[in-house]
KEMI-300800 format. One record per residue (C-alpha): x, y, z. Coordinates in steps of 0.25 Angstrom, whole numbers, padded with zeros to 4 digits, always signed. Layout:
XYZ/...
END
This chain:
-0188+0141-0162/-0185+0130-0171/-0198+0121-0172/-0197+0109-0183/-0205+0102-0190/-0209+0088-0186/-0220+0079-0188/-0229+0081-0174/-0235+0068-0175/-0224+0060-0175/-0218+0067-0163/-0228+0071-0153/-0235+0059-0145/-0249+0061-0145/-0260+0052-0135/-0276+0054-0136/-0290+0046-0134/-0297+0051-0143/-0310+0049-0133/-0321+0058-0140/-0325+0068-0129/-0334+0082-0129/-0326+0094-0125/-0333+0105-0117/-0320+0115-0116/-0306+0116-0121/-0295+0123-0111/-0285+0129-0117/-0271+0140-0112/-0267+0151-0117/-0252+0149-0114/-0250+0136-0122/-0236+0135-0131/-0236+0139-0146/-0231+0126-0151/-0237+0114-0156/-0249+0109-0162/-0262+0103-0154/-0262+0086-0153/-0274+0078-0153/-0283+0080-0142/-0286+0069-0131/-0296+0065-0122/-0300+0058-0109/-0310+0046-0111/-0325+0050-0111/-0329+0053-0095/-0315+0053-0093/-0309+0069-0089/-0294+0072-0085/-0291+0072-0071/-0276+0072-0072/-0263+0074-0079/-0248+0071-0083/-0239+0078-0092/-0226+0074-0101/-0215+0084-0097/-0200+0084-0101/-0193+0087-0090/-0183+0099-0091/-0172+0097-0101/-0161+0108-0094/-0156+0120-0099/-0140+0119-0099/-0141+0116-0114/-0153+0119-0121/-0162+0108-0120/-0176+0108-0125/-0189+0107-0115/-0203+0105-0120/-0209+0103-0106/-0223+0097-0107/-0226+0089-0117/-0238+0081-0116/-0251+0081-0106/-0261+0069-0103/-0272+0070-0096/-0279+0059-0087/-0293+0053-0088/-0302+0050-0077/-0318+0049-0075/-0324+0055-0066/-0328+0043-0058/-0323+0043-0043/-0321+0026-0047/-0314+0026-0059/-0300+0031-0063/-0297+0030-0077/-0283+0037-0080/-0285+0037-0095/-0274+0047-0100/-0276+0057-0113/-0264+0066-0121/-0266+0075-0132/-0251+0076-0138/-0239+0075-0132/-0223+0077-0133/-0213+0069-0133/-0204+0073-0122/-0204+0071-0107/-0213+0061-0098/-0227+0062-0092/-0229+0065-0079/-0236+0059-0066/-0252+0061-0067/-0257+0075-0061/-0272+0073-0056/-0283+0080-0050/-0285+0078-0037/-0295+0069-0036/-0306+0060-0045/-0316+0067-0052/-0307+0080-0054/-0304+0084-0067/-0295+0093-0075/-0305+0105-0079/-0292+0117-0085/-0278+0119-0086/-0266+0128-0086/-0254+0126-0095/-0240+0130-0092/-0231+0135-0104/-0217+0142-0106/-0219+0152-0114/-0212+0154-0127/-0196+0154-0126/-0191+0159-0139/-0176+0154-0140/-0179+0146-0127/-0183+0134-0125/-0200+0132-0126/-0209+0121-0118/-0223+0128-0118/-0230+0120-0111/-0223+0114-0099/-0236+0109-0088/-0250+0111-0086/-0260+0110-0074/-0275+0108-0073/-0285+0111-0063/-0294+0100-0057/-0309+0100-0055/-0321+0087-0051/-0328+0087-0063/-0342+0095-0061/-0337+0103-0051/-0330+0114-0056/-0327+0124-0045/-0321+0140-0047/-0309+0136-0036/-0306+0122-0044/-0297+0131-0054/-0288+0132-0043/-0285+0116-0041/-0276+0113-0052/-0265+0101-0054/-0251+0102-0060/-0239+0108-0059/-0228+0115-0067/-0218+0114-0078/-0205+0121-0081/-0207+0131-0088/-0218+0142-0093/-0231+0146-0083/-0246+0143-0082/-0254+0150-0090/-0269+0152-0085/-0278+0142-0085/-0288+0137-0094/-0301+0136-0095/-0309+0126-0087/-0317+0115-0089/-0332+0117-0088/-0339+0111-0076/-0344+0094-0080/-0329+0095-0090/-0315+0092-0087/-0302+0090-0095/-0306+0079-0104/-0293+0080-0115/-0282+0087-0121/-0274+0092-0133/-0260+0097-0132/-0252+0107-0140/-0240+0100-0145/-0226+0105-0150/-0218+0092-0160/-0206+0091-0157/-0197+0101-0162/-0183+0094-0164/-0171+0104-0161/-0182+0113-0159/-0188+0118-0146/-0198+0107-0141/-0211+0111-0132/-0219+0100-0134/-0234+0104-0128/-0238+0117-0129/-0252+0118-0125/-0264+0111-0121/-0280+0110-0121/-0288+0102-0113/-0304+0099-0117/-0315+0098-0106/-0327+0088-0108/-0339+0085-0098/-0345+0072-0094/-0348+0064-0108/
END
């Protein structure tokens, strides 16, 4: 696979607050794509957890001549606090690709849920074929506080083209939520096989 080499700053869009905040635990995957290199991270606003997100898909480019897909391309995550009164929709993305368009909001079902682990889904390596590694994630939801064994079960999201779920991550501890991100980006590739994002993390942090 032919894989040039280009100047990744210039070509990858990248959107962070850099709002200092204490990180209690680090989910992680086991099946993320091999290409790429980790972006900045990002965070939500002090007292602020993520409670929903969108993604930036390219839709599917067809098969009857060889087109390229990278599939997901970019995750942002949406702030709220955890007050029943207050709705602050303060957005946060770590890097991101240039190809496709976000998405409509994903959310938890109701205020004061937060997103506590995840699951990615990634095709897994294509050889001469065409590679998109990561193509969608989901997330479960829990009310901050009141983690519960059965609440691993309640998850939102859906499903992209190609590749399957792996298993899930860890979860957020009790008093912690999904508070930030950093993706694994691949640049683009030019006449080479573009993938775009490849892997994620996302960090936990309790009430500050």
């Amino acid at each position: 696979m032919c894989r040039g080499l280009l100047l990744f700053s210039l070509l990858v869009c990248a959107c962070y607050a850099t709002f200092p905040r204490s990180v209690v635990r680090t989910l992680s995957v086991s099946n993320g794509g091999r290409w790429g290199e980790w972006q900045e991270p990002s965070f939500c606003p002090d007292g602020q957890f993520a409670s929903g997100y969108r993604l930036k898909i390219e839709p599917r480019r067809g098969s009857y001549f060889w087109q390229d897909d990278s599939s997901l391309n970019g995750i942002e995550l949406l702030c709220s606090t955890r007050s029943t009164t207050s709705d602050d929709r303060f957005t946060v993305s770590s890097g991101y690709g240039p190809w496709g368009d976000w998405k409509g909001l994903i959310t938890c079902d109701r205020k004061g849920q937060f997103l506590t682990s995840f699951s990615l889904q990634v095709e897994d390596y294509q050889g001469n074929g065409d590679d998109t590694a990561a193509n969608y994630v989901k997330f479960s939801c829990q009310e901050f506080g009141r983690h519960r064994f059965f609440d691993r079960y309640r998850y939102i999201g859906g499903r992209g083209f190609w590749g399957g779920y792996g298993a899930w991550s860890q979860y957020c501890q009790e008093g912690s939520a999904i508070c930030g991100l950093r993706t694994k980006l691949e640049s683009p590739q030019g006449n080479g096989d573009d993938t775009a994002l490849n892997d994620v993390e996302f960090y936990c942090c309790g009430s500050d």
